[in-house]
C-alpha positions in Angstrom: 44.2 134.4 201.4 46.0 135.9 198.6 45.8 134.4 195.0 48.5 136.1 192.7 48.0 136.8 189.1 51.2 135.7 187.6 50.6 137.5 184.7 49.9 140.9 185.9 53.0 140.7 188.2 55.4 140.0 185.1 53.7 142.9 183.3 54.7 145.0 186.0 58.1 143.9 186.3 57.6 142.6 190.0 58.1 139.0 191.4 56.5 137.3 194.3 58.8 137.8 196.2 58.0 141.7 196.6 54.4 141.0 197.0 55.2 138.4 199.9 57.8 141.4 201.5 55.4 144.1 201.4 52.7 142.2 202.7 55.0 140.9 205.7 56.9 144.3 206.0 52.9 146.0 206.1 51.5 143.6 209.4 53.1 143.6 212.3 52.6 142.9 216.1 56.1 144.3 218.2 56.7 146.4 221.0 56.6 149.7 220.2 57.9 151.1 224.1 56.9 153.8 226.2 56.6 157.4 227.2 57.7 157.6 230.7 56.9 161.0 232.6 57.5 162.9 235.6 53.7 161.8 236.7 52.5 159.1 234.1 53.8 156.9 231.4 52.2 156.2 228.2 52.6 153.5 225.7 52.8 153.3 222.6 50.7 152.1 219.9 50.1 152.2 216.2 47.9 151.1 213.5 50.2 148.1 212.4 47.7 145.9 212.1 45.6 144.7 209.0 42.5 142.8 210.2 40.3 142.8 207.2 40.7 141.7 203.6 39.5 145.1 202.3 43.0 146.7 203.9 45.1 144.0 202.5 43.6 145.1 199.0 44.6 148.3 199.2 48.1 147.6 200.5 50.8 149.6 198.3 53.1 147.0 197.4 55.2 148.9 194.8 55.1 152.4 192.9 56.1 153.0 189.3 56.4 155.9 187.7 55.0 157.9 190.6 52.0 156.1 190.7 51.0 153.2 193.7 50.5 149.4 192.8 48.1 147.8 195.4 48.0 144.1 196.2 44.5 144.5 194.6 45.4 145.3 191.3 47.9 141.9 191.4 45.8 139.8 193.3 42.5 138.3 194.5 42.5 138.6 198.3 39.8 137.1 200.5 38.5 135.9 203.4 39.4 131.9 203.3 40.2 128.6 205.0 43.7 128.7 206.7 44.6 125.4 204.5 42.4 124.4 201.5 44.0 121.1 201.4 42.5 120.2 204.4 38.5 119.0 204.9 36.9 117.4 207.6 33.1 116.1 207.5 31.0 114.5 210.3 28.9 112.0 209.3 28.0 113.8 204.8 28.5 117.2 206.2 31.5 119.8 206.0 32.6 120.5 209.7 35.2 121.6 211.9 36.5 118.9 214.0 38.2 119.1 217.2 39.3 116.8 219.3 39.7 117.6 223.1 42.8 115.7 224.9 43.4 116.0 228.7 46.2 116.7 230.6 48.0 114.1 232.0 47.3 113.0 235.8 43.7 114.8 234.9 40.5 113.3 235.5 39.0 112.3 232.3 35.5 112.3 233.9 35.5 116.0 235.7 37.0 116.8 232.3 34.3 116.1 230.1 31.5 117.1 232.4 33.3 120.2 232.1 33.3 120.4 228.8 29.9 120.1 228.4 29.1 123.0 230.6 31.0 125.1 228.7 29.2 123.9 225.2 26.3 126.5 225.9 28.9 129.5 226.0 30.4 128.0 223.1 27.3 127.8 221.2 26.1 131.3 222.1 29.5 132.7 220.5 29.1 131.2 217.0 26.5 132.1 214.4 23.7 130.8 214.8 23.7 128.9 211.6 26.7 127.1 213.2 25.8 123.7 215.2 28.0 122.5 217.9 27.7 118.5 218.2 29.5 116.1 220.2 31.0 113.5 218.0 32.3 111.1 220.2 32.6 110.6 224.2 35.1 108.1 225.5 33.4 108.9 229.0 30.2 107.0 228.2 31.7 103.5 227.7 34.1 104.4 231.0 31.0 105.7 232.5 29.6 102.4 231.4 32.2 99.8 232.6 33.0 101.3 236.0 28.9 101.4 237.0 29.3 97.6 235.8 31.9 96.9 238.0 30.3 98.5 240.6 27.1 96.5 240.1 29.4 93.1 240.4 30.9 94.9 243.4 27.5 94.5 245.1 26.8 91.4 243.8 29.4 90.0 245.0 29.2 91.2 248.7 25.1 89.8 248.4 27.0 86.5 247.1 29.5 86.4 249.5 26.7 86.8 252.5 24.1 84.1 251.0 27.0 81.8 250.8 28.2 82.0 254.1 24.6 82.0 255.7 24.2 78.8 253.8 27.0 77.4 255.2 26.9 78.7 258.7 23.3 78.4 258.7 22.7 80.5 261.6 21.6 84.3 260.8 23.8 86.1 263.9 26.7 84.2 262.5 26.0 85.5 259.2 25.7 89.1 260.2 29.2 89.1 261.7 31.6 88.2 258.9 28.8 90.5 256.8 30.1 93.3 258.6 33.5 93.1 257.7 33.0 93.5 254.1 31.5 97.0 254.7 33.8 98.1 256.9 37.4 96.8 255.2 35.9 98.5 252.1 34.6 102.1 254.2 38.1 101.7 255.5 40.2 100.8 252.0 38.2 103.9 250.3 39.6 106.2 253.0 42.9 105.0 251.9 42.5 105.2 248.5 41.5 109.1 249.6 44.8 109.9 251.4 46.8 108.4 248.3 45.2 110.4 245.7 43.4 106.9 244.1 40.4 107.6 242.2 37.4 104.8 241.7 38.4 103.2 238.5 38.1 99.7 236.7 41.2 98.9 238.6 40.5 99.8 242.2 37.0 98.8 241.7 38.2 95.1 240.5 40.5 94.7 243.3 37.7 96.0 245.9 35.6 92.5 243.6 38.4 90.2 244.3 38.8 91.5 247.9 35.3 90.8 248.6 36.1 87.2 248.9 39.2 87.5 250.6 37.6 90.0 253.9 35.2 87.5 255.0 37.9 84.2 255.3 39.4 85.8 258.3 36.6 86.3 260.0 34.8 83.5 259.0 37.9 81.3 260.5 37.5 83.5 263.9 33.6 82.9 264.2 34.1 78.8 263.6 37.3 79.2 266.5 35.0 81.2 269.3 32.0 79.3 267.9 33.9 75.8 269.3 34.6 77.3 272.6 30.8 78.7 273.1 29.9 74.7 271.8 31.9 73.4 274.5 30.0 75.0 277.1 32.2 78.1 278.0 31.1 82.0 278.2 30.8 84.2 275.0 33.2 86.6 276.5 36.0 83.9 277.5 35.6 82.3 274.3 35.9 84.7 272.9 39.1 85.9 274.6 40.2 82.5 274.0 39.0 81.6 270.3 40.4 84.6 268.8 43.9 84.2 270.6 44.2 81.2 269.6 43.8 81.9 265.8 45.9 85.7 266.0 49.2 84.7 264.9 47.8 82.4 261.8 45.6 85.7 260.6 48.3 87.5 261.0 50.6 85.3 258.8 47.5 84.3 256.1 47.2 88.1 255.7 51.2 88.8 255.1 51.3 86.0 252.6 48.3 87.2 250.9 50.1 91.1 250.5 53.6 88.9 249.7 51.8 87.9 246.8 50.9 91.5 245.4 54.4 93.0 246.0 55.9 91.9 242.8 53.2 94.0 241.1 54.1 97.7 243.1 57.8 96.9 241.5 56.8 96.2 237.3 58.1 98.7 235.3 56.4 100.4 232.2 53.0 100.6 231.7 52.2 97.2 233.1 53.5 98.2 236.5 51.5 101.8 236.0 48.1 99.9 235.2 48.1 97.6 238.5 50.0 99.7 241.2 46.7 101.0 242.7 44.8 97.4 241.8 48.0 95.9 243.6 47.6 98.9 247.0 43.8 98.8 246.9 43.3 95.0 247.2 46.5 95.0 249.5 44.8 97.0 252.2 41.1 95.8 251.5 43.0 92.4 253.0 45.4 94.2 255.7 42.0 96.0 257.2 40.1 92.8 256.8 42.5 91.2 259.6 42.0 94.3 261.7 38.5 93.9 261.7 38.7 89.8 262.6 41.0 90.4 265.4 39.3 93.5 267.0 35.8 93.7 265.3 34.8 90.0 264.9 35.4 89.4 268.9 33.6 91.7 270.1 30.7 90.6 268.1 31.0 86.7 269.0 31.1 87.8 272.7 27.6 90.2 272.3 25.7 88.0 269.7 26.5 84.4 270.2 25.7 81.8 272.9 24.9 78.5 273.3 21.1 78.8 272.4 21.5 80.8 269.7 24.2 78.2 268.4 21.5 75.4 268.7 18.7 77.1 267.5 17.4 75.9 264.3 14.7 76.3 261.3 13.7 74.7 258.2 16.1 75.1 256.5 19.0 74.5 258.8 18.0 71.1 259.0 17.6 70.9 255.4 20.5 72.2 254.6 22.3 70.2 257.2 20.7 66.8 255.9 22.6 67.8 252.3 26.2 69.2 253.7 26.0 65.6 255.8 25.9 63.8 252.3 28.5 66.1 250.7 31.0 65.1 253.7 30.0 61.3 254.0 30.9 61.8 249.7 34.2 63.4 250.5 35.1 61.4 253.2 35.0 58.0 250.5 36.6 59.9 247.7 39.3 60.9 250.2 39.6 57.2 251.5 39.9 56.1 247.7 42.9 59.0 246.8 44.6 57.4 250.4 44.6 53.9 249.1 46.3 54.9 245.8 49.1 57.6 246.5 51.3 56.4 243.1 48.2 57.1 241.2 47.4 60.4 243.2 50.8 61.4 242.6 50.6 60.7 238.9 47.6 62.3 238.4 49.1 65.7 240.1 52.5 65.3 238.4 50.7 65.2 235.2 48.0 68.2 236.1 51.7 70.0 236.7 53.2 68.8 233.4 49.8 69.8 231.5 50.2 73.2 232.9 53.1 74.2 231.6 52.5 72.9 227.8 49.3 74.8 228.1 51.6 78.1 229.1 53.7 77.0 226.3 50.8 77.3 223.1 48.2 79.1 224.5 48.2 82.6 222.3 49.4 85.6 224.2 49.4 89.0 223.8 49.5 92.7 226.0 45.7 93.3 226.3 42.7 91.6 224.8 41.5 93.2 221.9 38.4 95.8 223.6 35.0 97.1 222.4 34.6 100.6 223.5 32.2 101.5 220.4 34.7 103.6 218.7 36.6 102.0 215.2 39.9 104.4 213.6 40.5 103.5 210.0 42.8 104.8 207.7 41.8 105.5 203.8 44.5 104.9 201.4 44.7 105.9 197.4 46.9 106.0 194.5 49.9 107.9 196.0 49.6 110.5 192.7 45.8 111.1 194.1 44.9 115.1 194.3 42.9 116.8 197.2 39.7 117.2 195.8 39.8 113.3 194.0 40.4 112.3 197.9 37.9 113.8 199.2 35.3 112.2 196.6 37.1 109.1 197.6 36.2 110.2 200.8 32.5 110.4 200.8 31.6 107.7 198.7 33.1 105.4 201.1 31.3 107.2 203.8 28.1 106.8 202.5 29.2 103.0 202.0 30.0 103.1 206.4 26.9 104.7 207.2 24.6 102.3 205.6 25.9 99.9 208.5 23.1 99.3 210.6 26.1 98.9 213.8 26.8 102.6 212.9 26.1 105.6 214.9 28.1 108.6 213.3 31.4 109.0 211.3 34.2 111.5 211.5 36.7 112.0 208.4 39.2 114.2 207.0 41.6 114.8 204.4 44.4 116.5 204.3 47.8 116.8 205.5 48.3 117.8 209.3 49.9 116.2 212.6 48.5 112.8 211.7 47.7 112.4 207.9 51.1 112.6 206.4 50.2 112.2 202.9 47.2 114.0 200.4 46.4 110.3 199.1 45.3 109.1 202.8 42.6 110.4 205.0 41.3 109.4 208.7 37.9 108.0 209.9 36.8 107.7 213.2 33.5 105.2 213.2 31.3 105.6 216.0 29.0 102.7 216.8 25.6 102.2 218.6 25.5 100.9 222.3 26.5 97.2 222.9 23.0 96.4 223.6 21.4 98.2 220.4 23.7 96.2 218.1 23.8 92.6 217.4 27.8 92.0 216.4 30.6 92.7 218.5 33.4 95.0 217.0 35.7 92.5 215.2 32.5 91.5 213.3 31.2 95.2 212.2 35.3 95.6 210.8 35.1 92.8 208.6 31.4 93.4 207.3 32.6 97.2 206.8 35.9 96.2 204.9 33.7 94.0 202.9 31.2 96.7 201.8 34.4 99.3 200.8 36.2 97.0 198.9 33.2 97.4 196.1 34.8 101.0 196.2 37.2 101.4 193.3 41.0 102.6 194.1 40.7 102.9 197.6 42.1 100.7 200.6 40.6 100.4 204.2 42.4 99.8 207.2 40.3 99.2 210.3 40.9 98.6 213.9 38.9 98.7 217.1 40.0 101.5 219.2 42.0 100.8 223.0 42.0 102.7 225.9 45.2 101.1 226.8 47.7 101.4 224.0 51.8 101.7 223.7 51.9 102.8 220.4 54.1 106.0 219.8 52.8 107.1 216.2 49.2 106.7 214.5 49.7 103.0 212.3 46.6 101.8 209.8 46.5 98.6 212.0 46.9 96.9 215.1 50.5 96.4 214.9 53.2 98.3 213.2 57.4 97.4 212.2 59.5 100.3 211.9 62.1 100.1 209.2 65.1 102.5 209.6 68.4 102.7 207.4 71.0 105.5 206.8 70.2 106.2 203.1 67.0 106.1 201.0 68.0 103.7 198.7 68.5 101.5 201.4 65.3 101.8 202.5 63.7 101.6 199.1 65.7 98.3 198.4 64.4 97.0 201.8 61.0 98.0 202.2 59.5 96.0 199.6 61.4 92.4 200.5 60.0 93.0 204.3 56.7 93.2 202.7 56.2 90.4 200.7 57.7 88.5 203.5 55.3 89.5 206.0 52.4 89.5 203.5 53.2 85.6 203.1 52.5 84.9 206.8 49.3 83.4 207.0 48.5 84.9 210.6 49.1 88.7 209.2 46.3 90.7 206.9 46.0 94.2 205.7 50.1 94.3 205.7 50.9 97.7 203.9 53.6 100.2 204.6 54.2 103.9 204.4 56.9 104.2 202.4 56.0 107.0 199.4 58.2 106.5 196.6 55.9 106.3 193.5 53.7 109.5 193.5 54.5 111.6 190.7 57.1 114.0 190.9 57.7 117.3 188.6 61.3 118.0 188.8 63.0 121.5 188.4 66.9 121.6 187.3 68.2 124.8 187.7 71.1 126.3 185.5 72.7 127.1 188.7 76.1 129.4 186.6 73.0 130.8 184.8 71.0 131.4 187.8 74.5 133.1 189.3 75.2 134.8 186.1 72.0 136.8 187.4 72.2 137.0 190.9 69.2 134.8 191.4 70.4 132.7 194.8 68.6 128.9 194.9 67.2 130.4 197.9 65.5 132.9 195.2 64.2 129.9 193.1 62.9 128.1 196.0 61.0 131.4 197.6 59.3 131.7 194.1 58.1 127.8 193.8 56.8 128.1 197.0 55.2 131.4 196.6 53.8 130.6 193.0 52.2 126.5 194.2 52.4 126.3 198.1 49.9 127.6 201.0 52.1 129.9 202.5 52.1 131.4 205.3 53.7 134.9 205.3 51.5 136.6 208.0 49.4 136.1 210.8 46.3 138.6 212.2 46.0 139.0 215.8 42.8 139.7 217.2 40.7 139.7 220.5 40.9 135.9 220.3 44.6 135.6 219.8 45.1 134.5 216.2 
C-alpha cells in the first residue's frame, strides 16, 4: 500500500498522477519473446517485477535538478490489507473468511469431504500462529436429514411387513410380499445408477412412499393363488391360474399409478427440477414392483404354500382372527346403514367435495415451508452517513449481544463493501446454531428472541431470516421476500420508493419492510470551473484521476508471485 504525502508532492511540483504512472510504468508482467537458434531457443526474461515493499521505496519516480525522487521520500509504503474498508470476524476475532461454493451438477457431499482433506495441507502452508476453522457445514444438517430418511426408509419396510403378517396371519405368506420390497428397491437403485441419480432427500422419499405401493401387487397375487390352493387345487396350477387371472389388472393398477407421476417429469422451473428424480425413482420402484408380482410372487406361492400350511394356525392367528371377525361384522352394519340412506350418503360426499375446495381456497400457501437447517443470514443496517470503523464497532457490540444466545453456536460477520455488501453502513452475519436436539426453540423462535436482544443496540437495524437450501432468489435481500422497483430516471425512483414503503409497511401481515434505496448519506460535492480547468489543460478526466488517487483504494498494480497474485 502506498500512502502519499500531499504536501511533499506539491513541494516538489509533482501530482499523483506521476506517482501512480511511475509506479504502473515500474511493475510489469508481458512477454518479453525469444531467442531462437540454429540448436536451442532461449527466452527472455527480466527483472520487471517488484515483489517487496523495500523495492517500491526506492522506486525513482521523478528527477530534479539531476538528482532522483524515490516513492520513499513522497510516501509511506507498506505491506497491507488489499482493502482496509473491508473486516471480517468469526465469532470477536479478526479473520479471513471464505466461503467455498461448488460447481454446479457437483456433489455437495464428495465436495466437502474433499475439502476437509485438504485442510491439513492448508494448515501446514500458513504460519503457525494462523488457525484454520470450519465455520459452517451445510453437509452436516444434509448429512443429517438424508440418514433420517433412511431410518424411516427401514421403518417403513419393518411396518409394511408387521402389517401384512397381521393381516395375513400366516408367516410363509408374509415372507413373500416381504420380498418384493427388497428386491423392487435392489432393482430401482440399479436404475437410479444408470441415470446418474444420486441418494438424496428426494429419491430417498419416493423409495418411503414406494414402500407401500410394492407390496399391494403382490399382496393381491398371494390372496388370488391363495383361493385356488383353498379350493383344493395344486400350488403349481394355482398358481398358474391365480396369477393369470389377476395379470392384466396389475398391469393396468401399475400404469395408472406411473399416469399419475407423468405430469411431474413435464413442470418447468425449479419445481419440475426438484421432483423429476422423486417423480423416475418412485415410477420404477412401482414398474419393478409388478415385475416381481407377476414373475417373482408365483413362483413363491407354488414352492411355499399349500393347503396345510394355509390352515395351520397359532395363538395369535386365532386371536387375531376373533378381532378382524368383529371389525367385518362392524362394517358389514355400517355399510347396511349408508345402503338404506343413499340421499344422505350422497349429501354427505357432495359436501366432503364442497368442503374441499373452500379449504383449497383459504388455506395459506406458499413455495416451500420455511426450513431449520441451523444456519440464520442477517443483514446489519446503520445511518447511511456511518463510516468504516463506526460499523464495525456497530458490528461487534451487536455480536457480543448474538453470542450470549444460549441457541448459538458461532457467528460470521463482515463489513465492508464487496460482491454482496453494497453499502459501508450495512454489514452481513451468518448465525450458526447448536444441533436441533441441544437447543430448546426452533429457528423462528431464536430470530425473534435475537431481534429482541439487538434492538437494545442504539442506531442499528437487524434483519433476520432462517437460511433455505431451496431458494429462487437472484440477489442477497435483508428478508424473506423482496419487490424490485425499477424506473427510467432517479427522481422517479426517489418519488416512488418511499409511497411503496409506507404502503407495504401498513400491511399488517408484512414486518421488517425496508428498502435499499441510498439517497440520504452525506455527499461532498466538487464543481469544477470546467473554462478554468481548460484554460489550463487540466481534462475532467485529470480531476477525477486526482480525487481518486488523493481519497480512493486504488488499485494501480498488481504483484505476481508463485501463488498467482
Amino acid at each position: 500500500r502506498v500512502k502519499l504525502n500531499a504536501q511533499a508532492i506539491a513541494a516538489l511540483g509533482l501530482t499523483s498522477e506521476t506517482v501512480r504512472t511511475a509506479i504502473t510504468g515500474a511493475n510489469v508482467n508481458s512477454a518479453k519473446g525469444s531467442l531462437d537458434g540454429p540448436s536451442r531457443a532461449v527466452t527472455l526474461s527480466a527483472n520487471d517485477q517488484m515483489q517487496s515493499a523495500e523495492e517500491y521505496r526506492q522506486l525513482i519516480i521523478a528527477y530534479q535538478n539531476g538528482a532522483p525522487i524515490r516513492l520513499g521520500d513522497v510516501a509511506t509504503v507498506e505491506q497491507g490489507a488489499e482493502n482496509s474498508w473491508l473486516g471480517a470476524w468469526a465469532n470477536k476475532e479478526q479473520a479471513i473468511v471464505m466461503n467455498v461454493q461448488r460447481q454446479p451438477g457437483a456433489n455437495i457431499i464428495s465436495t466437502a469431504d474433499s475439502i476437509r482433506q485438504m485442510l491439513p495441507q492448508l494448515t501446514e502452508s500458513l504460519p503457525k500462529s494462523v488457525k484454520v476453522t470450519v465455520l459452517s457445514d451445510r453437509t452436516t444438517n444434509i448429512r443429517a436429514s438424508v440418514n433420517d430418511t433412511q431410518f424411516e426408509l427401514m421403518m417403513a419396510i419393518a411396518l409394511v411387513v408387521m402389517i401384512i403378517y397381521l393381516f395375513l396371519r400366516n408367516i410363509p405368506a408374509t415372507i413373500i410380499p416381504g420380498f418384493a420390497v427388497p428386491l423392487s428397491l435392489i432393482g430401482t437403485f440399479a436404475v437410479m445408477v444408470f441415470l446418474d441419480f444420486s441418494i438424496n432427500n428426494l429419491t430417498l422419499m419416493a423409495l418411503t412412499i414406494a414402500t407401500g405401493f410394492v407390496v399391494d401387487d403382490a399382496i393381491v397375487v398371494i390372496e388370488n393363488i391363495s383361493r385356488y390352493i383353498e379350493k383344493g387345487e395344486k400350488p403349481l396350477a394355482a398358481a398358474l391360474k391365480g396369477a393369470g387371472e389377476i395379470g392384466f389388472t396389475i398391469i393396468s393398477l401399475t400404469f395408472s399409478l406411473i399416469a399419475v407421476l407423468i405430469p411431474l417429469l413435464f413442470m418447468g422451473d425449479i419445481v419440475g427440477r426438484l421432483f423429476r428424480e422423486f417423480a423416475i425413482t418412485l415410477a420404477v420402484a412401482i414398474l419393478i414392483s409388478a415385475v416381481v408380482s407377476l414373475t417373482l410372487t408365483p413362483m413363491m406361492c407354488a414352492r411355499m404354500l399349500s393347503q396345510e400350511s394355509l390352515r395351520k394356525q397359532n395363538r395369535f392367528s386365532r386371536a387375531s382372527e376373533k378381532m378382524f371377525d368383529r371389525i367385518i361384522a362392524a362394517y358389514g352394519q355400517g355399510l347396511a346403514k349408508v345402503l338404506n340412506h343413499p340421499w344422505l350418503t350422497l349429501s354427505v360426499a357432495l359436501s366432503t367435495l364442497l368442503l374441499s375446495v373452500l379449504l383449497w381456497v383459504f388455506i395459506p400457501k406458499g413455495f416451500f415451508p420455511v426450513q431449520d437447517n441451523g444456519i440464520i443470514q442477517g443483514t446489519l443496517q446503520a445511518p447511511q452517513s456511518s463510516s468504516f470503523a463506526n460499523m464495525a464497532q456497530r458490528q461487534r457490540q451487536v455480536a457480543d449481544v448474538i453470542l450470549q444466545d444460549p441457541a448459538v453456536q458461532s457467528l460470521t460477520s463482515f463489513v465492508g463493501v464487496d460482491g454482496t455488501n453494497p453499502s459501508l453502513n450495512s454489514a452481513r452475519l451468518q448465525i450458526n446454531l447448536k444441533p436441533l436436539e441441544e437447543r430448546d426453540d426452533r429457528v423462528q423462535k431464536v430470530i425473534a428472541r435475537l431481534q429482541t436482544a439487538v434492538d437494545k443496540v442504539p442506531g442499528v437495524d437487524l434483519f433476520l431470516q432462517p437460511t433455505q437450501d431451496l431458494t429462487i432468489d437472484t440477489q442477497v435481500s435483508r428478508t424473506q421476500y423482496q419487490f424490485t422497483l425499477q424506473a427510467t430516471s432517479l427522481d422517479a425512483l426517489s418519488t416512488w420508493v418511499p409511497q411503496l414503503m409506507e404502503k407495504l409497511q401498513q400491511l399488517p401481515q408484512l414486518s421488517d419492510v425496508s428498502s435499499d434505496w441510498q439517497d440520504k448519506g452525506l455527499v461532498a460535492y466538487v464543481n469544477v470551473d470546467r473554462d478554468s480547468a481548460s484554460r489550463l489543460g487540466i481534462s475532467m478526466a485529470d480531476v477525477d484521476n486526482a480525487l481518486y488517487n488523493a481519497f480512493g483504494q486504488r488499485l494501480i498494480s498488481t504483484i505476481y508471485t508463485q501463488a498467482n497474485q
